[in-house]
LOLOLO-295212 format. One line per field, with one value per residue: y, z, x of N, C-alpha, C, O in turn; residue number from 1. Coordinates in pm, 1 decimal. Each point is the difference from the previous one (the first is absolute). Layout:
N
n_yy <- Y, ...
n_zz <- Z, ...
n_xx <- X, ...
ca_yy <- Y, ...
ca_zz <- Z, ...
ca_xx <- X, ...
c_yy <- Y, ...
c_zz <- Z, ...
c_xx <- X, ...
o_yy <- Y, ...
o_zz <- Z, ...
o_xx <- X, ...
num <- NUM, ...
//
This chain:
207
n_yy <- 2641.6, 107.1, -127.2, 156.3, 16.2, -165.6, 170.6, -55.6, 0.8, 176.4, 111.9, -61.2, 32.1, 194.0, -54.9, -71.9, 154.3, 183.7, -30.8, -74.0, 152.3, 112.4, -150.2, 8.0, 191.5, -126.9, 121.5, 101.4, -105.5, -99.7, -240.3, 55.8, 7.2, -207.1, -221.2, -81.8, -69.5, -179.6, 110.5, 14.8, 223.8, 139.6, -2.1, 87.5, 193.6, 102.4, -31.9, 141.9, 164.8, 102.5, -56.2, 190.8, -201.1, 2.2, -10.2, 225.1, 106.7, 62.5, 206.0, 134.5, 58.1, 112.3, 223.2, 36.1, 10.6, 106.2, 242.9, -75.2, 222.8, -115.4, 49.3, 230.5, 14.3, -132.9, 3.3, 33.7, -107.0, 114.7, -215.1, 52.9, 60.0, -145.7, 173.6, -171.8, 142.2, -281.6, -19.9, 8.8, -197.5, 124.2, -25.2, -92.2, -224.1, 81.5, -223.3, 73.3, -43.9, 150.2, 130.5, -9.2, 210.7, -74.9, 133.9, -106.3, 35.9, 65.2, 82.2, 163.5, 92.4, -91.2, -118.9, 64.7, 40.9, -114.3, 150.5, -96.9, 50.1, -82.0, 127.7, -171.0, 87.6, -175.3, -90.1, -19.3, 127.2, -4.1, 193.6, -83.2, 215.9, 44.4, -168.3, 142.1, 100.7, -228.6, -29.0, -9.6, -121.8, 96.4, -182.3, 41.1, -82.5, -98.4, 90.6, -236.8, 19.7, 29.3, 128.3, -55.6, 174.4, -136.8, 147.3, -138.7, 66.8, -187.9, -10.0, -163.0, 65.1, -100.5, -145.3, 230.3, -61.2, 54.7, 171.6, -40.6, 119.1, -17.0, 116.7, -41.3, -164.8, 106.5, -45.9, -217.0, 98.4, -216.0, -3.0, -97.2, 18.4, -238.5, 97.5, 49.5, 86.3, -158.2, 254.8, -98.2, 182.9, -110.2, 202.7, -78.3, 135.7, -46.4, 27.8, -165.2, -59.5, 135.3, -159.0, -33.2, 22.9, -217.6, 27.8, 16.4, -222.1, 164.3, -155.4, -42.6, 122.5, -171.0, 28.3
n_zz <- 12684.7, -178.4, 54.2, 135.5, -240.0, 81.9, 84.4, 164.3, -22.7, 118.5, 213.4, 110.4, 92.1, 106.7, 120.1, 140.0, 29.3, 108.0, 244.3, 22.9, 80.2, 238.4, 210.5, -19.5, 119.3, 167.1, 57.5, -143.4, 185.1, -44.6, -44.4, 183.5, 129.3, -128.2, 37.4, 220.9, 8.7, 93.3, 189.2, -47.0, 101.4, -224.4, -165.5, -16.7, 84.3, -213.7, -185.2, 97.7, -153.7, -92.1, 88.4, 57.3, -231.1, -233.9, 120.6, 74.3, 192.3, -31.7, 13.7, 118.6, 216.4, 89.2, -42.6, 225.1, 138.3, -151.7, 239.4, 124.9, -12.8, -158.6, -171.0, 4.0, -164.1, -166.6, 117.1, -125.5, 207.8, -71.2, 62.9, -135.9, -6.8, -104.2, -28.1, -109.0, 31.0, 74.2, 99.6, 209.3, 36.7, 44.4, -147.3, -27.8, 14.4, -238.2, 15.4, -200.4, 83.4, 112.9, -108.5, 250.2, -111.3, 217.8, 12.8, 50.6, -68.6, 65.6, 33.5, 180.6, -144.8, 97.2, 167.8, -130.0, 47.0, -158.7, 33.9, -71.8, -193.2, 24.3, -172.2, 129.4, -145.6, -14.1, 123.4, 198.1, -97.8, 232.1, -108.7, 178.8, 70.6, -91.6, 194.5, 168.8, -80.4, -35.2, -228.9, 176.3, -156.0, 128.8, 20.7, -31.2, 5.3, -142.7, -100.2, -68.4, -210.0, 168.9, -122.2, 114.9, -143.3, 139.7, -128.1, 113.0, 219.6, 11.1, -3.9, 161.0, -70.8, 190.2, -90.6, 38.3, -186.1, 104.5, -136.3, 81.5, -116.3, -2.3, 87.8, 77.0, -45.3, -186.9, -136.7, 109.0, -77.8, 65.2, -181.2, 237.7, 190.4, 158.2, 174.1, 5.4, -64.8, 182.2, 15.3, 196.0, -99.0, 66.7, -86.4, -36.8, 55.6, 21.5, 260.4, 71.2, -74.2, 159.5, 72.0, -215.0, 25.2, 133.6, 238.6, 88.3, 75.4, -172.1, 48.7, -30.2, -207.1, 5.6, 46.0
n_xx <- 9613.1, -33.1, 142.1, -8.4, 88.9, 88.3, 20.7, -111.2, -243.7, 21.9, 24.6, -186.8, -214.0, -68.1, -85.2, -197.7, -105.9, -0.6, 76.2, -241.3, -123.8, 33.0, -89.9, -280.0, 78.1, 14.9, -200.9, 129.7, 31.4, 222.7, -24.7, -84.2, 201.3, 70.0, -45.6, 6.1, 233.2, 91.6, -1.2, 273.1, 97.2, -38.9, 140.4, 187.4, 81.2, 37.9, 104.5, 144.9, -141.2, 109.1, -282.4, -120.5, 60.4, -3.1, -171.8, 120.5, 39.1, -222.5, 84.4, 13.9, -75.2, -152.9, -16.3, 84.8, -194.7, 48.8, -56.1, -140.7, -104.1, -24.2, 139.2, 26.9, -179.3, 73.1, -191.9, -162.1, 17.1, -232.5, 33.9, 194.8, -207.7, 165.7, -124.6, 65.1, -201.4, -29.4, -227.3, 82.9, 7.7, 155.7, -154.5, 164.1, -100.8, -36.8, 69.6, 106.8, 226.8, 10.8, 177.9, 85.9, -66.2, 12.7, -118.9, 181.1, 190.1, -152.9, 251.9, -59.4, -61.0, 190.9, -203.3, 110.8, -220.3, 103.3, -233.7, 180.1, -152.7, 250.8, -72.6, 172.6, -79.9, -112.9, 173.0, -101.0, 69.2, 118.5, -36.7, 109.8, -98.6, 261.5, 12.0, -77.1, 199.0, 124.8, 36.3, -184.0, 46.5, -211.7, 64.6, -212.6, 201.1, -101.7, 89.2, 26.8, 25.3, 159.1, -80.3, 167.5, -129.2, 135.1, -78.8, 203.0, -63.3, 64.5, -182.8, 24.6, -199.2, 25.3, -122.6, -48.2, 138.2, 202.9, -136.3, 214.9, -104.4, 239.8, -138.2, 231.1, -132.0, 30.7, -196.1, 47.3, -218.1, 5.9, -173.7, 17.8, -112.5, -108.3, 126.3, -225.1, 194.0, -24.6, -21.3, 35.3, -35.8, 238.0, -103.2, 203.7, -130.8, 222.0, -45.1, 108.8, -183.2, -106.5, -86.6, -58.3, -232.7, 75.1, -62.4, 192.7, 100.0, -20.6, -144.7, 239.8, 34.2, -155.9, 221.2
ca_yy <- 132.5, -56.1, 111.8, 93.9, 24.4, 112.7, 74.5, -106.7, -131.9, 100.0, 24.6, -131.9, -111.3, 7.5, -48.6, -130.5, -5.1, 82.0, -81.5, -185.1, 25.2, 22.8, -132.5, -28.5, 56.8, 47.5, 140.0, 12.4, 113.5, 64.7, 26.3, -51.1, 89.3, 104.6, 7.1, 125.0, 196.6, 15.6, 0.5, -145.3, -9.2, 6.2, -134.0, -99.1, 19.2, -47.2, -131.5, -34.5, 35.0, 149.3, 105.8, -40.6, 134.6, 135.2, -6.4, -13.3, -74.3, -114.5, -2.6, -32.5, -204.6, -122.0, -16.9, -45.1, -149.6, -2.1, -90.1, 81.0, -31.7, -117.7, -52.8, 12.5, -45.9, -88.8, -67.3, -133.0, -95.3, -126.0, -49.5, 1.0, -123.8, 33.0, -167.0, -5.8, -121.3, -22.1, 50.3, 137.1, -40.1, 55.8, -87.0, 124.2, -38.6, -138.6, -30.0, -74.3, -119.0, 34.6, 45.9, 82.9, 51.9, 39.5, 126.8, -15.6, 97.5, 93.6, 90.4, 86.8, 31.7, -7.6, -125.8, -75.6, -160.6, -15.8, -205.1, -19.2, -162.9, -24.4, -123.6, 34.3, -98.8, -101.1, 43.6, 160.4, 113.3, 152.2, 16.4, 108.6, 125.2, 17.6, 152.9, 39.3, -57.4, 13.2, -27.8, -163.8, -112.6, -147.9, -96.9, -95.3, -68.5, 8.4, -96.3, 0.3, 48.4, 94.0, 26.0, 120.9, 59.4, 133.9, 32.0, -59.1, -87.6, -21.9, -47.7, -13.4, -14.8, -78.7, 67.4, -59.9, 56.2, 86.6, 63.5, 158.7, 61.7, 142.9, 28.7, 112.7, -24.5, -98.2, -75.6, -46.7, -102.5, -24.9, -130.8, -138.5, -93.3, -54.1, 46.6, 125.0, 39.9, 157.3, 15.8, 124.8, 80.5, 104.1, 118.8, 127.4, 115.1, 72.5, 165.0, 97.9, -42.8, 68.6, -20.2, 12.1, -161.0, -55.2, -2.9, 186.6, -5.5, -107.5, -111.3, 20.6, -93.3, -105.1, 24.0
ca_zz <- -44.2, -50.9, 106.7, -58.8, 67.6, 118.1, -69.5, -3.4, -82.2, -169.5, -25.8, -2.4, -175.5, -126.0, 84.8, -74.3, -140.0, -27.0, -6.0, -46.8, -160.2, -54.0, -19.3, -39.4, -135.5, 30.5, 47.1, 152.7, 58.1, -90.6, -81.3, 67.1, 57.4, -86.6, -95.9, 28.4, 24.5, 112.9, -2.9, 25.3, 125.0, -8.0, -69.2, 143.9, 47.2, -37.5, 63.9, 111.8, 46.8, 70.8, -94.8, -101.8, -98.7, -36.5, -179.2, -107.6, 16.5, -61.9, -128.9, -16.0, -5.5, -92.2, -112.5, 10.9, -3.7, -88.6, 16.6, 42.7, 131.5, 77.5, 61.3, 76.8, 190.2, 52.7, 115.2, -40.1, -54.4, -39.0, -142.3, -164.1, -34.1, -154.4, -65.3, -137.2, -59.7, -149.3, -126.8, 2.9, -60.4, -115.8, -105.4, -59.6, -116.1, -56.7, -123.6, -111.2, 71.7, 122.7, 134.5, 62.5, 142.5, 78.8, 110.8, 108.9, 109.1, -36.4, 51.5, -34.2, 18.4, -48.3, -58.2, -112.1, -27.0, -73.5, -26.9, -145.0, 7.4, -119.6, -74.4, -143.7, -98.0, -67.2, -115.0, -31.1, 105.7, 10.3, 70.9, 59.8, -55.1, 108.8, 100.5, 62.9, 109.4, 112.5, -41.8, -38.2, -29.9, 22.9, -75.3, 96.1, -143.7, 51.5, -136.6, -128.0, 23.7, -51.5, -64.0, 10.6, -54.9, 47.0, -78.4, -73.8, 89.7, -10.5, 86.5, -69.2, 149.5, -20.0, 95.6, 175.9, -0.4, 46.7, 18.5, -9.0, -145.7, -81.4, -127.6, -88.8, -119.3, -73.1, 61.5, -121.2, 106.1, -103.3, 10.6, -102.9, -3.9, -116.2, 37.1, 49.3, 136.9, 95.9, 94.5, 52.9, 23.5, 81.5, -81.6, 103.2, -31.9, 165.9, -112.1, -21.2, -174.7, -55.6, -137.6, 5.4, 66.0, -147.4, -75.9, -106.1, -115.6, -83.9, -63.2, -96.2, -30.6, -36.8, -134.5
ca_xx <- 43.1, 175.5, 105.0, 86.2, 100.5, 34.4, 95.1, 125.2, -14.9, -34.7, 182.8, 42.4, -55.9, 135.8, 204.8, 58.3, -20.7, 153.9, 86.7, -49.1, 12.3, 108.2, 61.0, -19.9, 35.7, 122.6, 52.2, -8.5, -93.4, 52.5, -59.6, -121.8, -0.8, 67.6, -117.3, -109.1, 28.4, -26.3, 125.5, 40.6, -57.1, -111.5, -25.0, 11.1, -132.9, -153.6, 50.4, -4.6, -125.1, 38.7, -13.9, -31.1, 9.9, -104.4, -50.0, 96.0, 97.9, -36.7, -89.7, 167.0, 81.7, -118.7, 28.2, 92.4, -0.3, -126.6, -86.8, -123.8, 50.3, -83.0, 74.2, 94.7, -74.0, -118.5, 18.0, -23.5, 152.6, -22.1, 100.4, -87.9, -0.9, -25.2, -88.4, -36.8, -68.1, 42.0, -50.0, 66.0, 112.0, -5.5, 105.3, 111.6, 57.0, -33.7, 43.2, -90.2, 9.5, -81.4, 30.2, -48.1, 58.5, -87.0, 45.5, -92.3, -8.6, 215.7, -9.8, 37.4, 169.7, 160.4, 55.5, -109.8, -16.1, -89.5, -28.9, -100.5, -35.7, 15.9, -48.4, 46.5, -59.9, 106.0, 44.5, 40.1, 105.2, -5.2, 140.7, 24.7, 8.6, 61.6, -32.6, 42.8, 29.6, -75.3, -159.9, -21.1, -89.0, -10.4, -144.1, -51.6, -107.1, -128.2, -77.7, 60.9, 113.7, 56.2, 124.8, 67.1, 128.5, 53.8, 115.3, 17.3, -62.4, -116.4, -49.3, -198.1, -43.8, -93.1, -136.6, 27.1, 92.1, 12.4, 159.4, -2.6, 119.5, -16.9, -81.3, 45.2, 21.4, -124.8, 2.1, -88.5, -83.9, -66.6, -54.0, 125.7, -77.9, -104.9, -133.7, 36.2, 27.8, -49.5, 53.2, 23.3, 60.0, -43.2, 81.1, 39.8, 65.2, 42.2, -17.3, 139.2, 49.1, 15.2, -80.1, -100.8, -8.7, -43.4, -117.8, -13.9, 55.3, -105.7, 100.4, 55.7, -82.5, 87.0, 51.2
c_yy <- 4.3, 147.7, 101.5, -37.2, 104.4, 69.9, -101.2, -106.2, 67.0, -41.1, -144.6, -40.2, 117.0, 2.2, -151.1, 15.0, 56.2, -115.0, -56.3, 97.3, 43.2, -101.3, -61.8, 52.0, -8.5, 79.9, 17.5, 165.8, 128.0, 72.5, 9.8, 191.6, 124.5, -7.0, 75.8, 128.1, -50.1, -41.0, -138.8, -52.0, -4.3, -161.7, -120.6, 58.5, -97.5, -123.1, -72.7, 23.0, 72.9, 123.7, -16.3, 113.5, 93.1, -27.4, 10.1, -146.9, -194.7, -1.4, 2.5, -155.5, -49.4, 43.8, -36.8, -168.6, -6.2, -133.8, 74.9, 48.7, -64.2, -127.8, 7.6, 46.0, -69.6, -80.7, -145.9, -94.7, -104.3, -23.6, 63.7, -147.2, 66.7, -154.1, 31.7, -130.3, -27.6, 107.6, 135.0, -37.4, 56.7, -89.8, 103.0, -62.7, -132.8, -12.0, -73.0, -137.8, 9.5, -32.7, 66.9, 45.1, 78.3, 89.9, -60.4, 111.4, 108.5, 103.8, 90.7, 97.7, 51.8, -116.8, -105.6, -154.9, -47.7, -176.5, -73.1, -140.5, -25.1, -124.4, -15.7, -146.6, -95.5, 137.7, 187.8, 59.7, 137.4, 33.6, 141.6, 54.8, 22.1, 72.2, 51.5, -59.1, -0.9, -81.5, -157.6, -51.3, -123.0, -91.8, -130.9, -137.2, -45.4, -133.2, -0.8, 5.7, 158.6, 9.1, 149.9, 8.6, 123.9, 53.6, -72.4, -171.4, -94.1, -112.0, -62.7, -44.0, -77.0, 11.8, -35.4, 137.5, 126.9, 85.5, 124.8, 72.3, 154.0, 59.7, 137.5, -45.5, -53.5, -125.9, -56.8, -119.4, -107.8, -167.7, -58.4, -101.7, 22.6, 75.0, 144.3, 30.9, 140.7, -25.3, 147.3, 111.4, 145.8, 64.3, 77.2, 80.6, 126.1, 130.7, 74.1, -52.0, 90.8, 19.6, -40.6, -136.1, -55.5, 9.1, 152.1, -18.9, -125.7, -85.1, -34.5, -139.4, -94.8, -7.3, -120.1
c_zz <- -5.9, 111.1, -95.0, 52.6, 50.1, -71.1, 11.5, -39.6, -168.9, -29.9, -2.5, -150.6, -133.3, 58.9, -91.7, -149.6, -78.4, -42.7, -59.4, -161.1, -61.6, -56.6, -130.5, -131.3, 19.2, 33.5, 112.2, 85.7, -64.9, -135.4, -13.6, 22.8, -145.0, -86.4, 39.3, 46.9, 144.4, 68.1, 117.2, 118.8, 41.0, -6.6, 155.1, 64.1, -23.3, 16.3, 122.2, 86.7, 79.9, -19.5, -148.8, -60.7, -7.5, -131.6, -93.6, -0.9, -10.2, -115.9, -107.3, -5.1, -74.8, -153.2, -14.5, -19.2, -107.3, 4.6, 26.7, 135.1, 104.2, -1.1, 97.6, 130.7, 2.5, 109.5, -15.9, -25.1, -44.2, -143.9, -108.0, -45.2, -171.6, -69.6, -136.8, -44.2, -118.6, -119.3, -19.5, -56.1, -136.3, -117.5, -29.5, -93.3, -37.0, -129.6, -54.0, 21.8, 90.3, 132.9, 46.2, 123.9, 54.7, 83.1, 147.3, 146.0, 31.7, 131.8, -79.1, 29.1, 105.2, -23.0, -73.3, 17.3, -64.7, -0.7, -143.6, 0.3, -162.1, -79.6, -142.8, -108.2, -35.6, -131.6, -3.3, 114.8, -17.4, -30.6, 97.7, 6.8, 140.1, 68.6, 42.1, 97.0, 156.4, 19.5, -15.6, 7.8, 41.4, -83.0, 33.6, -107.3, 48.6, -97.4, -81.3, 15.2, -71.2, -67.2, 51.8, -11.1, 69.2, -38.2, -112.6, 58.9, -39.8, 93.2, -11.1, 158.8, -25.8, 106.1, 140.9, -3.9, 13.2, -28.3, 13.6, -47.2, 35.5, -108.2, -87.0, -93.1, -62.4, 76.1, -117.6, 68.4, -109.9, 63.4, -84.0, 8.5, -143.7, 58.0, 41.5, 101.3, 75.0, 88.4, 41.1, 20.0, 80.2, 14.3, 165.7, -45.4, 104.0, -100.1, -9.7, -108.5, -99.6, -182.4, 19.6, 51.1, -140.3, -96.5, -64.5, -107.6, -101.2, -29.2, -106.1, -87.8, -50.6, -199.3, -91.8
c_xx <- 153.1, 57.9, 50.6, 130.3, 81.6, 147.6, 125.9, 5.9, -2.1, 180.3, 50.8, 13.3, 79.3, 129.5, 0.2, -64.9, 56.8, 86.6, 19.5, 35.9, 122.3, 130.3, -21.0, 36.3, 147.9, 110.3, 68.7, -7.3, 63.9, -57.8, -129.9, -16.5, 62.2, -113.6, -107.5, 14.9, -61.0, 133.8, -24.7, -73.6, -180.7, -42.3, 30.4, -102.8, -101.5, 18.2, -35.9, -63.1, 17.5, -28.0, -108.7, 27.0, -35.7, -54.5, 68.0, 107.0, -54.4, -56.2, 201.9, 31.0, -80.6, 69.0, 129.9, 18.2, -127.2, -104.0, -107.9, 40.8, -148.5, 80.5, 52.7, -69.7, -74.4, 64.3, 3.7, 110.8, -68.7, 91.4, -113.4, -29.9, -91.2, -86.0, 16.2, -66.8, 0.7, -38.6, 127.1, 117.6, 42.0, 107.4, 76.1, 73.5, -24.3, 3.7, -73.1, -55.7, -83.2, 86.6, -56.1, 118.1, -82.4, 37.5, -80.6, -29.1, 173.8, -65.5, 75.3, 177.7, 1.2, 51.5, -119.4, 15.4, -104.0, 2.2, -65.5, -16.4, -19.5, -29.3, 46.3, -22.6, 123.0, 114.1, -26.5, 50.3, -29.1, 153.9, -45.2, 165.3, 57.2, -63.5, 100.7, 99.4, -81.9, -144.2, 33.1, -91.5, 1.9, -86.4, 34.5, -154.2, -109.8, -13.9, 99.0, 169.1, 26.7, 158.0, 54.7, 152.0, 66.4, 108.3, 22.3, -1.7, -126.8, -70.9, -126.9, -25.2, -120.8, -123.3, 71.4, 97.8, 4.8, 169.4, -35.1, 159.7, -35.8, -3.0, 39.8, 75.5, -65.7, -44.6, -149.1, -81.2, -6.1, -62.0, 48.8, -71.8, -88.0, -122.9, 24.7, 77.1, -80.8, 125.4, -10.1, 95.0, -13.1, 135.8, 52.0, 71.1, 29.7, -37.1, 142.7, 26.9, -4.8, -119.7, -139.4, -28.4, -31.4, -152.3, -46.5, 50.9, -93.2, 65.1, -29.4, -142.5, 70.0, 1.6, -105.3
o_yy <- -51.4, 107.5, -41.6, -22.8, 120.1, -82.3, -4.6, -59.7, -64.0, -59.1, -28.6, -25.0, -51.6, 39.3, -25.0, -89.3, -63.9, -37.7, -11.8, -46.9, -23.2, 17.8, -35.9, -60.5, 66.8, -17.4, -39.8, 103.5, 100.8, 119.3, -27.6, 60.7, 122.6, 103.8, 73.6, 83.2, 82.1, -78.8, -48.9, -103.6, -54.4, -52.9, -74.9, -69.9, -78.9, -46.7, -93.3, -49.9, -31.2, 85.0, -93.5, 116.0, 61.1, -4.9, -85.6, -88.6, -89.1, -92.3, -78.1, -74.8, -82.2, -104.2, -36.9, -60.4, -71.4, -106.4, 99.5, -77.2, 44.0, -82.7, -106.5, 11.0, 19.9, -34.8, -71.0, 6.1, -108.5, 91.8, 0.7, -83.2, 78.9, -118.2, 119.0, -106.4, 81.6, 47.1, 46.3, 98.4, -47.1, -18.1, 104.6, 68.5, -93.9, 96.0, -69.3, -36.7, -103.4, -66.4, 56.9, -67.6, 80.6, -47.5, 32.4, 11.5, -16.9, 5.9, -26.7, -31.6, 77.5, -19.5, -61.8, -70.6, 34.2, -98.4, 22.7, -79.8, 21.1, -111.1, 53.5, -102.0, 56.3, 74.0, 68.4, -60.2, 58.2, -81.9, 89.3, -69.1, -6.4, 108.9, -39.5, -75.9, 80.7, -15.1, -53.8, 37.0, -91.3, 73.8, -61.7, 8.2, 35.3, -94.8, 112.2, -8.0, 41.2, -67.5, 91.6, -58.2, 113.5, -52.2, 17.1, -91.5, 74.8, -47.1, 49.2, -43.1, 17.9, 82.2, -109.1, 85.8, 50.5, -39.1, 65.1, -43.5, 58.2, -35.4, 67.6, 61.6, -91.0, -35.9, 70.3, -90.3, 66.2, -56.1, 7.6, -71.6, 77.7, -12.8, 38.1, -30.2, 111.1, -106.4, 96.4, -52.4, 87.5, -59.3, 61.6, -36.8, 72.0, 31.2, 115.9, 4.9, -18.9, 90.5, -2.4, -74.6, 57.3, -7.9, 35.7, 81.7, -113.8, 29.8, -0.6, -90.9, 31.9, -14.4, -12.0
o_zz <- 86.0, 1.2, -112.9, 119.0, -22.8, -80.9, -77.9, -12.5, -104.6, -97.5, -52.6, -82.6, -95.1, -69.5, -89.8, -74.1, -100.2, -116.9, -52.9, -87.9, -114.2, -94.2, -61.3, -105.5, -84.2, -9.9, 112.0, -64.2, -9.1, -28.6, -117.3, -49.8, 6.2, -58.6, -82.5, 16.4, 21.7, -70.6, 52.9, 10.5, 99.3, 76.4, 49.0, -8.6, 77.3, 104.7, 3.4, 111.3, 100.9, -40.1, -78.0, 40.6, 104.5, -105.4, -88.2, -84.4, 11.2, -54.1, -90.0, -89.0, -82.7, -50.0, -113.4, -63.5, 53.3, -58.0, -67.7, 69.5, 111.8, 85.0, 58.6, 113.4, 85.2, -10.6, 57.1, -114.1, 4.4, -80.3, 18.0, -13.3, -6.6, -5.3, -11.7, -29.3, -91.5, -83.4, -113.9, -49.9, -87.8, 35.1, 3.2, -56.6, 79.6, -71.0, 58.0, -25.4, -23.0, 95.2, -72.3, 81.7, -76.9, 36.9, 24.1, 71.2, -31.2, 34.1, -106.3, 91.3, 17.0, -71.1, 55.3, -14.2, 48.2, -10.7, -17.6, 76.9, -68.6, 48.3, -102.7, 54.5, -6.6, -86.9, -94.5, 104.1, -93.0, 41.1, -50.5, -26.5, 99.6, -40.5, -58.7, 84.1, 61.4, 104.1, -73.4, 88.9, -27.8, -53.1, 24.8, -24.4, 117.9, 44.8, -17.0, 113.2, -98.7, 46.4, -42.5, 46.4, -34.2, 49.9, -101.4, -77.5, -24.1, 48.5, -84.6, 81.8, -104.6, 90.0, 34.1, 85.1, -46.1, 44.0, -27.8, 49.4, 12.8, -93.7, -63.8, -22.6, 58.2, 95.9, -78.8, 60.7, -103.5, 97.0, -121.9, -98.5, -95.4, -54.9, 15.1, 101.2, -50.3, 27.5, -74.0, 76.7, 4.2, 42.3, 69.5, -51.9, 30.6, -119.0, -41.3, -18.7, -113.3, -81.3, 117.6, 11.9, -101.7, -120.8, -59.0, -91.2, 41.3, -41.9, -43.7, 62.6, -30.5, -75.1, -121.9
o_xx <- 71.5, -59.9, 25.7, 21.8, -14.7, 43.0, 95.3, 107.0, -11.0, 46.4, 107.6, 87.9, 58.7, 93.7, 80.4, 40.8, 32.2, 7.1, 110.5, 72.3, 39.7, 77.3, 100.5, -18.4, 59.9, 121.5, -32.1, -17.7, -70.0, -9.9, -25.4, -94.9, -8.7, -31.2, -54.1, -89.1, -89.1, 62.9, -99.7, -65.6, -48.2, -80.8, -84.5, -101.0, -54.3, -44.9, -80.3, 16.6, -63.3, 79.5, 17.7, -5.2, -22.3, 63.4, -7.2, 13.3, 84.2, -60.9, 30.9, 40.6, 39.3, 42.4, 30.4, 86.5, -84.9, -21.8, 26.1, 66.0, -26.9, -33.0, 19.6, 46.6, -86.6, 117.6, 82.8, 45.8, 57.9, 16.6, -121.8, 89.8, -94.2, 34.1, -29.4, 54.4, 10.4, 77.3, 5.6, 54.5, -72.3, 116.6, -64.9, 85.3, 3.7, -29.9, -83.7, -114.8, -62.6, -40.9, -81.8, 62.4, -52.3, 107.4, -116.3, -99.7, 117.8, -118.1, 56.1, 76.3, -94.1, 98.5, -91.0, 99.8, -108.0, 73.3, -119.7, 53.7, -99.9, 22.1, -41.9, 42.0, 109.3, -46.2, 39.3, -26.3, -55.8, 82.2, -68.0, 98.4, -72.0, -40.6, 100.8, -48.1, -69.8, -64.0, 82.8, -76.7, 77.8, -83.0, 103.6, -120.4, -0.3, -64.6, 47.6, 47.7, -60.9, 91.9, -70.5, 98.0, -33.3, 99.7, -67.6, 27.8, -94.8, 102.8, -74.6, 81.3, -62.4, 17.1, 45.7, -23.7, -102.4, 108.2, -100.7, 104.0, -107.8, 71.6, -80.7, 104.1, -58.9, 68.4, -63.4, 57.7, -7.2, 50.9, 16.0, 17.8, 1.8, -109.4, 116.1, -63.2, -16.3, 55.4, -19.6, 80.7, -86.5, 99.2, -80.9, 105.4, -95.0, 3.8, -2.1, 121.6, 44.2, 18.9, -36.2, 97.2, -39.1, -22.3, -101.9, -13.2, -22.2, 111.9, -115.1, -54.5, 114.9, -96.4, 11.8
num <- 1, 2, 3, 4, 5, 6, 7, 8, 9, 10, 11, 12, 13, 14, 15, 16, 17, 18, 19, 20, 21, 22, 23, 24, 25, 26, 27, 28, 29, 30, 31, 32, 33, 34, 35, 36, 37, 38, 39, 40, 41, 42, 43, 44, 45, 46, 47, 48, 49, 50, 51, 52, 53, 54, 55, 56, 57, 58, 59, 60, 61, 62, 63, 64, 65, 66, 67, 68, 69, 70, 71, 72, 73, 74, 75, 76, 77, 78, 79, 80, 81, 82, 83, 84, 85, 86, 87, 88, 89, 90, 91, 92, 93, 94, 95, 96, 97, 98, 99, 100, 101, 102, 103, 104, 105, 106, 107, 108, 109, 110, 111, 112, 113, 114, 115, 116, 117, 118, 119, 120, 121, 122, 123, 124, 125, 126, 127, 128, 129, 130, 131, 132, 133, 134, 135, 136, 137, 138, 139, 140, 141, 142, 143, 144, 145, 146, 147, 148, 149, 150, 151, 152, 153, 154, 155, 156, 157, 158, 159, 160, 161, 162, 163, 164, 165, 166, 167, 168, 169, 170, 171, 172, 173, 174, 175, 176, 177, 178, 179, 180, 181, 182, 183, 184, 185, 186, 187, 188, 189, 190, 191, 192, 193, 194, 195, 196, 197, 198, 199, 200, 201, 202, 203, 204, 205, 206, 207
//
């Protein structure tokens, strides 16, 4: 039979979930406290578990930090653990040639990380489409060689190989080999960049 918790394991678990979220969005108790109309001192309170809120006053931080307020009392510090099985993998882009770009799994804002699993044919390329300062790209080849173009930079990576570039300026994937290159990519994007994450944006089709 699972325990009720007790009013102080209630002030515990949103003191650190509060926190963990407010960090996670980058706030600080300043701004944390100007975004929900709950004032500076209310906010260390809660924090530090001193006391439990009032319905209003979590129903305030939760749209403040735009989250449910079951976020902000679930007791539970088990980790989120997220599965996307193969069949869930979504393609978001492919060419005549039979490239493939794949969406493998991404979170959500304020800091976006997105994981893809790209397949580009002898002889065709993507060009991508400046992000955001702040925004980089790692890949990582799997199979084949790659050709990358950063700016006006160019480079070829071969199977084993591994870079990571920032990504606010154009930038261009292409297969220079005699065989397909795969490789992997994986998109960070800090949420103080201010713009949309890359995958809100459609990529561009190949001319």
């Amino acid at each position: 039979m699972d325990r009720v918790q007790s009013p102080d394991d209630v002030a515990a678990a949103i003191g650190r979930n509060v926190r963990a979220l407010r960090q996670q969005r980058r706030m600080t108790i300043d701004a944390l406290a100007a975004a929900s109309g709950v004032s500076r001192g209310t906010v260390i309170q809660i924090e530090t578990a001193r006391g439990n809120p009032s319905i209003s006053t979590l129903v305030h931080l939760a749209e403040a930090l735009r989250v449910g307020v079951t976020s902000l009392v679930d007791g539970d510090a088990a980790p989120r653990v997220v599965i996307r099985r193969a069949e869930q993998a979504v393609p978001l882009w492919s060419s005549a040639e039979g490239s493939t770009a794949v969406f493998r799994i991404g979170t959500d804002p304020p800091d976006v990380v997105e994981l893809w699993d790209w397949t580009l044919q002898p002889g065709d390329s993507f060009e991508g489409e400046a992000h955001a300062v702040g925004t980089r790209e790692v890949l990582s080849v799997l199979r084949g060689k790659l050709g990358l173009r950063v700016g006006a930079t160019t480079h070829e990576l071969a199977e084993g190989d591994t870079v990571l570039f920032e990504a606010h300026t154009p930038h261009r994937y292409s297969g220079v080999g005699a065989s397909p290159v795969r490789f992997t990519m994986v998109v960070l994007q800090p949420g103080d960049s201010g713009l949309v994450p890359p995958s809100a944006i459609a990529p561009a089709e190949p001319e």
